[in-house]
C-alpha positions in Angstrom: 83.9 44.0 0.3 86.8 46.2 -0.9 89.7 47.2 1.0 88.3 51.2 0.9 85.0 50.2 2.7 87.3 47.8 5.4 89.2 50.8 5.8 86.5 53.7 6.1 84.4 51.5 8.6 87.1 51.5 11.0 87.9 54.8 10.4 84.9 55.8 11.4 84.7 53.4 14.6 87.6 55.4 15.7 85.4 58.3 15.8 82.2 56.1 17.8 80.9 56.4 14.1 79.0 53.7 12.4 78.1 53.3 8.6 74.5 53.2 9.6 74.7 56.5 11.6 74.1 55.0 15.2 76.2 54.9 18.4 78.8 52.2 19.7 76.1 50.9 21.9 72.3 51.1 20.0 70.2 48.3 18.4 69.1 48.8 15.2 65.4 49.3 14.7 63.5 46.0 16.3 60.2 44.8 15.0 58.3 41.6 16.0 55.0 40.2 14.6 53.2 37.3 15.1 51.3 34.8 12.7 47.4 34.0 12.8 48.5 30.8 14.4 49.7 30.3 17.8 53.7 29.8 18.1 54.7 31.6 15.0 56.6 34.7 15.5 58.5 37.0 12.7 61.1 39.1 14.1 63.4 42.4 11.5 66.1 43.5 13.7 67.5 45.9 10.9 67.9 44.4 7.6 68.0 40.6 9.5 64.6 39.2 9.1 64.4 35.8 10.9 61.1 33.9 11.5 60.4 31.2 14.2 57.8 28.3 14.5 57.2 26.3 17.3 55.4 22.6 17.2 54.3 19.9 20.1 53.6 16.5 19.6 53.9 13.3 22.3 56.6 11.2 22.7 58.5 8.8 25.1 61.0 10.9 27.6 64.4 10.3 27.4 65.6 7.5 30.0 67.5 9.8 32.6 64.7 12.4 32.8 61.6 10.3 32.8 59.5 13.5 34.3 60.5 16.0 32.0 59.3 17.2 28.4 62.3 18.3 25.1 62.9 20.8 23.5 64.4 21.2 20.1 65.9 23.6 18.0 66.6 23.4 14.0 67.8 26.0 11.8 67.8 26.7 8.4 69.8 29.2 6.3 68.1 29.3 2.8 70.5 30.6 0.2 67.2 33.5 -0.2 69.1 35.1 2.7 72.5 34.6 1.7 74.2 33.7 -1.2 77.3 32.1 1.3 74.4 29.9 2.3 74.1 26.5 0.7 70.8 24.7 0.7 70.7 21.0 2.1 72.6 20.1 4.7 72.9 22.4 7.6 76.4 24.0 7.6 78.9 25.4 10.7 77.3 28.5 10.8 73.6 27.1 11.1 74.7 24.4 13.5 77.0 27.1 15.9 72.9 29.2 15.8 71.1 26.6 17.1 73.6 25.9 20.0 73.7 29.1 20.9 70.0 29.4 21.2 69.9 26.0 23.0 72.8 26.4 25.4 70.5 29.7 26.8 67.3 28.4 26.7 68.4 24.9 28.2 70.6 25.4 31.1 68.8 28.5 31.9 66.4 26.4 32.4 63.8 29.2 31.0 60.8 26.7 30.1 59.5 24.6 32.9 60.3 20.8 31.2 58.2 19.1 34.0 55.4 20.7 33.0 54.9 18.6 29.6 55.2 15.3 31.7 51.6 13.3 30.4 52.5 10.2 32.0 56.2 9.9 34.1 58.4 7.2 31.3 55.7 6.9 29.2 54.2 10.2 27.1 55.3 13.4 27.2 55.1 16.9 25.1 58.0 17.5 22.7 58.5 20.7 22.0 60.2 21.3 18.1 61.3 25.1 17.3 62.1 25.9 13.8 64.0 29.0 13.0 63.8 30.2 9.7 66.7 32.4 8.4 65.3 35.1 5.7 67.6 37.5 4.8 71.2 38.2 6.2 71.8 41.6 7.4 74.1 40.7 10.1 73.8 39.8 14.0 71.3 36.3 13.6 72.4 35.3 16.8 69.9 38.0 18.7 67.7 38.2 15.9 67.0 34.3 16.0 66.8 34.3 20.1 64.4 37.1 19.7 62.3 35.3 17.6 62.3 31.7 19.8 61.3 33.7 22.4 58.2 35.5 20.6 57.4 31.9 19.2 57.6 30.0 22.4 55.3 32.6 24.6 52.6 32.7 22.1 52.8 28.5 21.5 49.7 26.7 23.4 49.8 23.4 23.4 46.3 20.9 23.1 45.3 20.1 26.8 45.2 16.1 27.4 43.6 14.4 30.3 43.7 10.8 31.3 40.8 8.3 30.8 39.7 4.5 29.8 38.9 1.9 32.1 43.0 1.8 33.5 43.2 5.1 33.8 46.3 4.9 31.3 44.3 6.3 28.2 45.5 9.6 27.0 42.7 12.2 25.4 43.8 15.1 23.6 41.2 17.7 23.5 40.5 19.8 21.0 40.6 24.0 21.3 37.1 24.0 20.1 36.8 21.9 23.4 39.3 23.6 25.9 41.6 25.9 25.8 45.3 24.8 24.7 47.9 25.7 27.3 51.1 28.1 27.2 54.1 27.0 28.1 55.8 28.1 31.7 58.5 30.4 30.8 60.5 31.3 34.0 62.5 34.4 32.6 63.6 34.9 29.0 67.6 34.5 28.5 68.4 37.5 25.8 71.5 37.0 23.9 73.3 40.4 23.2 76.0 40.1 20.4 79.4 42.4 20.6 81.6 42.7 17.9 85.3 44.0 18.7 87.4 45.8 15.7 91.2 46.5 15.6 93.8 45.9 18.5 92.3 48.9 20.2 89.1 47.4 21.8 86.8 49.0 19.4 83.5 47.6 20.9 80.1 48.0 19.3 76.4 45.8 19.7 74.5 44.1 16.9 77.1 44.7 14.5 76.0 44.1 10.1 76.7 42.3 8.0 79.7 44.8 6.7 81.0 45.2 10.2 81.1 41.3 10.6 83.6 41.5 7.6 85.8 43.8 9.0 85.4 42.8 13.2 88.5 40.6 14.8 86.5 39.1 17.0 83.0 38.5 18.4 81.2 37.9 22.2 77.8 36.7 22.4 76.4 36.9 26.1 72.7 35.5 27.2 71.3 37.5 30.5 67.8 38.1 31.9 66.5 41.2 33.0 67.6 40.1 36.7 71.5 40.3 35.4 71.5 36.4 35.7 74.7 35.3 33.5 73.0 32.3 31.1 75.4 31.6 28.8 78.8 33.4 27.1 80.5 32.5 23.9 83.7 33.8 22.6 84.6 32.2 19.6 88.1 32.8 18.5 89.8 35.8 17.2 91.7 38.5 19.0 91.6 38.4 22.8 89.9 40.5 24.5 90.6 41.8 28.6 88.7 41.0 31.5 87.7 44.7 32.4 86.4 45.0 28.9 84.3 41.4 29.7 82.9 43.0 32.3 82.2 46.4 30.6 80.0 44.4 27.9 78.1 42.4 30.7 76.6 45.2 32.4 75.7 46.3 29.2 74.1 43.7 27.8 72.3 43.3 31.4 71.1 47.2 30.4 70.2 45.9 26.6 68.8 42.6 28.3 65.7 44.3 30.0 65.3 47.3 27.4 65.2 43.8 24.5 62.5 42.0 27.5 60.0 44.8 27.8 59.8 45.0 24.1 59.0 41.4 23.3 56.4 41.6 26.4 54.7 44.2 24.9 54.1 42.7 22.1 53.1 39.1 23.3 50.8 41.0 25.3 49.2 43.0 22.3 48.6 39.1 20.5 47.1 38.3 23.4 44.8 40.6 23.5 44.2 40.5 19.8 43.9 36.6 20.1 41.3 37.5 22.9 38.9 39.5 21.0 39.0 37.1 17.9 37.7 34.6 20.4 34.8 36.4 21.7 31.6 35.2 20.8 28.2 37.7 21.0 25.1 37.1 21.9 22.0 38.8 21.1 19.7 40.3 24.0 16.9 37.9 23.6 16.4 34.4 24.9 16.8 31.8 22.7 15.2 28.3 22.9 16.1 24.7 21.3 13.1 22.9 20.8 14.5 20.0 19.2 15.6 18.9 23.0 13.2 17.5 25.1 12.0 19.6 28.5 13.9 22.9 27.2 13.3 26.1 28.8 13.3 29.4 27.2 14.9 31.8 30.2 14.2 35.3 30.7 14.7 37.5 32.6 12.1 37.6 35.1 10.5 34.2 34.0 10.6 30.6 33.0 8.7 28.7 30.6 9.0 25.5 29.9 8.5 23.4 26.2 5.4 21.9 27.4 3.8 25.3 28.6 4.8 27.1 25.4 3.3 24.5 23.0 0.1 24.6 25.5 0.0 28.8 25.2 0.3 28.7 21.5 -1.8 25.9 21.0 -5.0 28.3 22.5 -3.5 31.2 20.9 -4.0 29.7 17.2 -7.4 28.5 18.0 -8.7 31.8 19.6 -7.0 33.1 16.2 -9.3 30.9 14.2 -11.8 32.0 15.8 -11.5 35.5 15.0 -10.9 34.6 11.9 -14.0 33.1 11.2 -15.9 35.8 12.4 -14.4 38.3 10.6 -14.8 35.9 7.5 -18.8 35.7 8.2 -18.8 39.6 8.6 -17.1 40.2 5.5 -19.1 37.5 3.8 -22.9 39.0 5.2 -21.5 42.9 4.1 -20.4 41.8 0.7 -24.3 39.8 0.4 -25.9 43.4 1.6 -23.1 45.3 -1.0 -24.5 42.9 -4.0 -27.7 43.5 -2.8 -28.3 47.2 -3.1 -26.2 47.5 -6.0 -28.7 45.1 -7.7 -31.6 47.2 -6.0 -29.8 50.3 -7.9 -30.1 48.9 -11.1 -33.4 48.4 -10.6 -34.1 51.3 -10.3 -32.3 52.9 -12.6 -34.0 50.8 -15.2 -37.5 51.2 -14.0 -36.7 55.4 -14.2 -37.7 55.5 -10.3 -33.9 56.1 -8.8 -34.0 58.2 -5.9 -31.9 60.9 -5.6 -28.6 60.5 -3.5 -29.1 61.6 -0.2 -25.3 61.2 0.7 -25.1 58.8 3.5 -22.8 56.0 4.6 -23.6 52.7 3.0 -24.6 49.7 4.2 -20.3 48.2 4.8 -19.7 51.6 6.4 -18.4 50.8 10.4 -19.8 54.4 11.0 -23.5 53.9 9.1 -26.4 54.4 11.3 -27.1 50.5 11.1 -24.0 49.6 13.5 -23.9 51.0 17.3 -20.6 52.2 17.6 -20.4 51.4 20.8 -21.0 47.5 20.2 -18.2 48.1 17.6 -15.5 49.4 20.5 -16.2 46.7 22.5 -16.2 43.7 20.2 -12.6 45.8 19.0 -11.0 46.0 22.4 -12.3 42.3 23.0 -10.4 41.2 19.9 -7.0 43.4 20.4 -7.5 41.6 25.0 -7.0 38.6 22.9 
């Protein structure tokens, strides 16, 4: 950055100006999504774009807290993001992140470590939270808490139970078998990052990337929407005076709740989205397996067993024969009486002694003077009773 730029940014602060056109004390624009899997959360505070992933997998406890689950937190700064970023090794900025994230989150103590206690000194859940740094456009301290946060609310871990002949055996059920389980997050610690410019006690929130250039020194402070302090950092640079401390705590307890509700929000609308992807329909009608033995098909006003279903279809198909063969003999004795006058016709015809048409039905006709009609209605109604 040139010396011009240094100079007009704080020119401009003098005058509650910023580059970007917002105020002293306003978040750039926020946006969190989620992945198609549970515990992955992308978070674009500005041009900062941070995502966050969050994996479980059992483990023995550590020796002083036999009854209690971990919790991990890794970072990685690609040099994608940054081209001050080097790729391997984690360097001091990626390793001051993740204690910053971990010094609010653990002695907060905003997830409940009991809870992921299988069996007390012998199993428990590990918890592993993986922040992914994508591009660097200032302030990854809130954008990386933001995006732990999304990830650990929307993580469900596999549900295990105890079984085997000792009781000791641990069986990890599948979510096609039960439902996996949040975690229990008591409050969520938000960290609020102010940058301070010049020996003047220029103060602004979620300063970029250029303002990081130009700031003399920086305050990070992790409240909850209840005001509770959770952690404070101030690393270095110019000092800064108590009253001006306190000025930037009740406002990042302001920011704290205003950052909460939005994050809520948006767990809530996975949820719900999570919810319907889930749902399975059903169709109206009953449905029966007949591969098991003694099924019933259920309806609504009745029960029928396998046994009485194969019995009622049994004399349904022969009672269908039946009629079957009937209507095959009718057909058969019409199409005799058909050939019959057809060959009388001929006859005839040949013999010159054909007798004029008269016009009447023939012989197949269901309304020829040959068939009472009312034998006909009653042999029909019999057949459609069946």
């Amino acid at each position: 950055m040139t010396v011009n730029e240094k100079k007009f940014i704080e020119t401009a602060l003098l005058s509650d100006l910023r580059v970007d056109g917002r105020r002293p004390f306003d978040y750039r624009r926020l946006i969190i999504k989620f992945g198609r899997e549970d515990g992955s959360s992308e978070v674009q505070l500005g041009q900062t774009h941070v995502m966050g992933f969050v994996t479980s997998q059992l483990a023995q406890p550590y020796r002083d807290r036999p009854n209690e689950g971990s919790l991990s937190i890794f970072t990685e700064f690609s040099p994608m993001a940054d081209p001050s970023f080097e790729a391997g090794r984690p360097g001091e900025a990626a390793v001051e992140l993740g204690r910053m994230i971990d010094r609010g989150l653990r002695e907060s103590r905003a997830v409940d470590m009991e809870s992921l206690c299988v069996i007390a000194g012998k199993l428990v859940w590990a918890i592993r939270l993986d922040l992914h740094i994508l591009d660097n456009g200032g302030n990854l301290v809130d954008a990386a808490n933001i995006a732990a946060l999304a990830a650990l609310m929307t993580f469900r871990r596999p549900e295990c139970t105890l079984g085997g002949e000792d009781g000791q055996e641990v069986i990890i059920h599948q979510p096609e078998v039960r439902e996996p389980l949040p975690l229990i997050i008591h409050h969520l610690p938000i960290a609020v990052t102010f940058g301070f410019f010049g020996n003047d006690n220029i103060v602004v929130i979620d300063p970029t990337h250029n303002e990081e250039a130009v700031m003399s020194g920086r305050m990070i402070a992790t409240l909850n929407t209840n005001g509770d302090v959770c952690a404070i950092q101030k690393a270095g640079g110019a000092g800064v005076m108590q009253s001006v401390i306190m000025q930037c705590l009740r406002i990042a307890s302001v920011k704290a709740a205003d950052v909460t509700s939005k994050i809520k929000n948006a767990v809530e609308s996975y949820n719900t989205e999570r919810a319907l992807r889930k749902i399975k329909r059903h169709s109206s009608s009953a449905a029966l397996d007949v591969n098991e033995p003694g099924a019933k098909l259920v309806t609504k006003n009745q029960s029928v067993d396998q046994k009485g279903v194969g019995d009622l279809s049994g004399r349904h198909v022969e009672r269908l024969k039946l009629i079957t063969e009937e209507c095959g003999v009718s057909q058969s004795n019409n199409m005799e009486g058909e050939i019959q006058s057809s060959e009388q016709d001929r006859i005839n015809v040949k013999d010159g002694h054909s007798k004029s048409f008269i016009g009447g039905p023939s012989s197949w006709d269901p309304y020829s003077k040959g068939i009472d009609p009312d034998a006909l209605k009653t042999s029909l109604a019999a057949a459609c009773g069946i």
